[in-house]
KOLKE-578053 format. One line per 5 residues: number of its first residue (from 0); their letters; for each residue x, y, z of C-alpha. Coordinates in steps of 0.2 Angstrom, whole numbers, plus 5000, padded with zeros to 4 digits. Example, Ala and Ser with C-alpha at 12.3 -4.5 7.8 and 13.67 -1.06 7.14 Angstrom:
BEGIN
0 = AS = 5062:4978:5039 ~ 5068:4995:5036
end
This chain:
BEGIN
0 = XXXXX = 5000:5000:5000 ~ 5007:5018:4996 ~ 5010:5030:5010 ~ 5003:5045:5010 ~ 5016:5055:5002
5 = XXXXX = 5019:5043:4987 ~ 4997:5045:4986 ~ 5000:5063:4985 ~ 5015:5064:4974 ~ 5005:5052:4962
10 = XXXXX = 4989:5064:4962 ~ 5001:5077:4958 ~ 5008:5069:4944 ~ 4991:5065:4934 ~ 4988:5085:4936
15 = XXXXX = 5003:5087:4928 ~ 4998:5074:4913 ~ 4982:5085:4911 ~ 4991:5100:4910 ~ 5001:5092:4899
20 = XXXXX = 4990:5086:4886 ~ 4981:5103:4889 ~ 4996:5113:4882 ~ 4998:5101:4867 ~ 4980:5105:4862
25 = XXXXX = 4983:5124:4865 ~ 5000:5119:4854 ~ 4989:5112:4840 ~ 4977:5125:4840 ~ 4989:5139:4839
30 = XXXXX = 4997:5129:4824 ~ 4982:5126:4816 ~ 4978:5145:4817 ~ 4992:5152:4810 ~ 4991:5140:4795
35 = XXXXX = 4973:5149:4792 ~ 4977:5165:4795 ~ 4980:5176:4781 ~ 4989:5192:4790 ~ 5006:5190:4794
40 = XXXXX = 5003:5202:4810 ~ 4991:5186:4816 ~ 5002:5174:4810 ~ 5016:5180:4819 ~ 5005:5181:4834
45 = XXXXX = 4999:5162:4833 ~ 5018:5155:4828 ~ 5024:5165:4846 ~ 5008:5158:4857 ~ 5013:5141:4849
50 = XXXXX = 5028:5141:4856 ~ 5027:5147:4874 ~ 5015:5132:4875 ~ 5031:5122:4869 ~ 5039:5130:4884
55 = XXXXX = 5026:5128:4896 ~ 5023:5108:4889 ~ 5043:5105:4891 ~ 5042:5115:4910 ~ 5028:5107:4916
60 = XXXXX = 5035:5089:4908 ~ 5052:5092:4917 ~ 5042:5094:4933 ~ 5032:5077:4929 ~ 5051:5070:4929
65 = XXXXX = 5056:5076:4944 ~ 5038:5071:4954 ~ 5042:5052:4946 ~ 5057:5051:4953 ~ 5052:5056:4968
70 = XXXXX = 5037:5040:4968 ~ 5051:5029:4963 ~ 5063:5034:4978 ~ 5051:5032:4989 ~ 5043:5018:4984
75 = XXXXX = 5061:5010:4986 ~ 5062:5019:5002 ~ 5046:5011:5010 ~ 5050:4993:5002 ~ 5067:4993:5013
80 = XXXXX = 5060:4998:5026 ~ 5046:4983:5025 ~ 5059:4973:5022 ~ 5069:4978:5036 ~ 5054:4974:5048
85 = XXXX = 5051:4957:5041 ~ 5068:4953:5045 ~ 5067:4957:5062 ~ 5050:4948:5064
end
């Protein structure tokens, strides 16, 4: 069973999968507007709002690496110490 802090870190990372897959959509849209815009003034506009979702999608993906790790290590750190009281039982 997951302690609390891995159950929260784990909540944590599906918002940040949401988010994610929120700022690919945005991504797509932007994209998908530029291509249909005639002004370059718009255009422009679009291409720029594109890619700060790039930057937000590569920020908040980083952050998703980080939060993993963080499940991994302490996953590992609880299975040690269930191990270590099995042992002494």
């Amino acid at each position: 069973m997951d302690s609390p802090k891995v159950l929260e870190l784990k909540a944590q990372a599906e918002i940040l999968k949401q988010a994610i897959e929120r700022e690919k959509a945005s991504y797509d849209f932007y994209v998908q507007a530029s291509k249909k815009t005639k002004k370059k003034y718009e255009k422009d506009v679009y291409d720029r709002l594109a890619q700060e979702e790039l930057v937000h999608r590569d920020d908040l993906s980083g952050q998703l690496e980080e939060i993993e790790a963080q499940v991994e290590m302490e996953a590992a750190i609880a299975e040690g110490e269930n191990k270590a009281d099995t042992e002494e039982a």
